[in-house]
N, C-alpha and C positions, 0 to 999 in steps of 0.2 A: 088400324084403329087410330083415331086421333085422338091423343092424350090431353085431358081439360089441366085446369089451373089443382094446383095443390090442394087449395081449399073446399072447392067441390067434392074431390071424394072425401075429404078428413067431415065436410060435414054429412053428407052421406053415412060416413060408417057410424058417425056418432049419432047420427037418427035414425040406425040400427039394420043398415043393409051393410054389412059383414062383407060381403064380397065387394063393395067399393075399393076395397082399400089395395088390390089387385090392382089397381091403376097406379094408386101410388109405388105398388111395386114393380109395375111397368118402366113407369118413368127413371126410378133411382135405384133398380138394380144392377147395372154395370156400372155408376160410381159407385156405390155402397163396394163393392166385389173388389172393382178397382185399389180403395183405398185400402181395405181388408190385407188384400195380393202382396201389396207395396210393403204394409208392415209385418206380416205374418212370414213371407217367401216362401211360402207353401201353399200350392193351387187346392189339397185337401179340407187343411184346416180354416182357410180363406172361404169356401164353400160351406165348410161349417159355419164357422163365423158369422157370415153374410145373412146365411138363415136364421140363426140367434140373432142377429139387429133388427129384423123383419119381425119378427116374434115379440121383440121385448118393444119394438117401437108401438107392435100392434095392442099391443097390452097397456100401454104408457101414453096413449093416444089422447085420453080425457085429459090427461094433465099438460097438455102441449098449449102454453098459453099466447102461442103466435106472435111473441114477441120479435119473434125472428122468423124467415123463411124456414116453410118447413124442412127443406135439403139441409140447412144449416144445423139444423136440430137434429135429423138424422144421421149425417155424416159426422157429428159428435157423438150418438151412440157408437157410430160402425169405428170410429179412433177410439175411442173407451175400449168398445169391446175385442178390437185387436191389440191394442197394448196389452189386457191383461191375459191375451193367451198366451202371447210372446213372454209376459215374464212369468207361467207359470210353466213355461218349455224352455226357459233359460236359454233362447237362443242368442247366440252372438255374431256380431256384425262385423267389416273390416270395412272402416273408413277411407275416403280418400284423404292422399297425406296433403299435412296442411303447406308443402311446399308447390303445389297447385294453384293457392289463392295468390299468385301475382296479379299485377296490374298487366291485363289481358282487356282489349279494346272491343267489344261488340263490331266495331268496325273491322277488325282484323279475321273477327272467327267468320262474318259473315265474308270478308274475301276470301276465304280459302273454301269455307264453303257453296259460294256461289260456282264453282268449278266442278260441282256435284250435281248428279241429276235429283230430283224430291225423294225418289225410293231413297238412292246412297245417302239423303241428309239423315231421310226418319234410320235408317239402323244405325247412321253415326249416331245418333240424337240418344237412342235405344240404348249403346252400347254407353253409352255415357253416365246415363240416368241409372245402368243398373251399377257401377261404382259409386254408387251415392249412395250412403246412409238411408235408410228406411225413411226416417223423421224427414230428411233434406228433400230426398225423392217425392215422401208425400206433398211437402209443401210447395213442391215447383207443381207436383198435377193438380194439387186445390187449387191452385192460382191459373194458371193457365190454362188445363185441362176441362176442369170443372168450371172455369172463371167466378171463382168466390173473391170476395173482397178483402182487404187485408182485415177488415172487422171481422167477417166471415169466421174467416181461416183464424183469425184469435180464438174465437167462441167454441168453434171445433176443434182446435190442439187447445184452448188452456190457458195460451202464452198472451201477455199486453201485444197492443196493436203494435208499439215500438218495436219489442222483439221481435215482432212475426217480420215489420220492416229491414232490421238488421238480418234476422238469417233468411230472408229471402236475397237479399243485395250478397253475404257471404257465399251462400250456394247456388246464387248465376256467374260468381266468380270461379268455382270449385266449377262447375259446367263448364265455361268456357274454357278453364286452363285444360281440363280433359279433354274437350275435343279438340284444341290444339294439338295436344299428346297425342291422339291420336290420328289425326292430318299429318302430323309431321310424320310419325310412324309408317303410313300409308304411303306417304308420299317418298319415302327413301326407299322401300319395299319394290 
């Protein structure tokens, strides 16, 4: 099935065919899930989640006044609605240490990992991304994953454009210094 534009179904549903809106959860249920996964670290409650964002989006649908994409407006319910399950499950995280953020050259990590085949990059890449902080993790997949904008990615975490630009530049540094650590690890192994 080929998925149309966002606003075809949002005006669909709001001209009262209910099942349009099946499209839009076509389109944005594996990021909705995605971003859920990242902050929650529970595939259960991420599935739960996920359908609560679906639900409340579908419910909240007339008030959606297109000022933004509508992913963008979604994926700020699906970080709402996972943040406050996480803090009502008090779960805690273990950062990576901030002796990581050296000056570590994008030049350097792509030589070492140009000696890789694309499988061994994506599980370095993998292994990497899951010592990242929930927040950090999220904001490397809106950004590249999703490819949202750093306005984007403001509006769905919360944060000024400048922040969202500082800890995006902090945590491609915290990336790169880990998969260093872990090349060099591999590579003495």
């Amino acid at each position: 099935m080929k998925l149309r534009d966002d606003n075809y179904y949002i005006d669909r549903v709001l001209g009262g065919d209910r099942s349009a809106f099946t499209g839009l959860v076509a389109k944005h249920k594996n990021m909705v899930f995605s971003i859920v996964l990242r902050i929650t670290q529970n595939r259960e409650d991420a599935e739960e989640v996920a359908q609560d964002v679906f639900l409340k989006a579908f419910g909240s649908l007339g008030s959606f006044e297109r000022k933004s994409k509508f992913s963008t407006w979604l994926f700020r319910i699906a970080y709402n609605a996972a943040i406050s399950k996480t803090r009502r499950k008090k779960v805690e995280f273990v950062g990576l240490n901030d002796r990581i953020i050296t000056n570590y050259t994008e030049d350097e990590i792509q030589a070492q990992s140009g000696q890789l085949d694309q499988q061994e990059r994506k599980m370095l890449i993998d292994t990497a991304l899951k010592k990242l902080p929930e927040e950090d993790n999220l904001l490397i997949t809106l950004f590249y994953k999703a490819e949202n904008s750093v306005e984007e990615i403001s509006s769905i975490m919360g944060l000024s454009e400048s922040n969202v630009k500082v800890r995006l530049y902090r945590v491609r540094k915290k990336l790169y210094g880990e998969l260093s650590e872990i090349m060099k690890y591999q590579m003495a192994v």
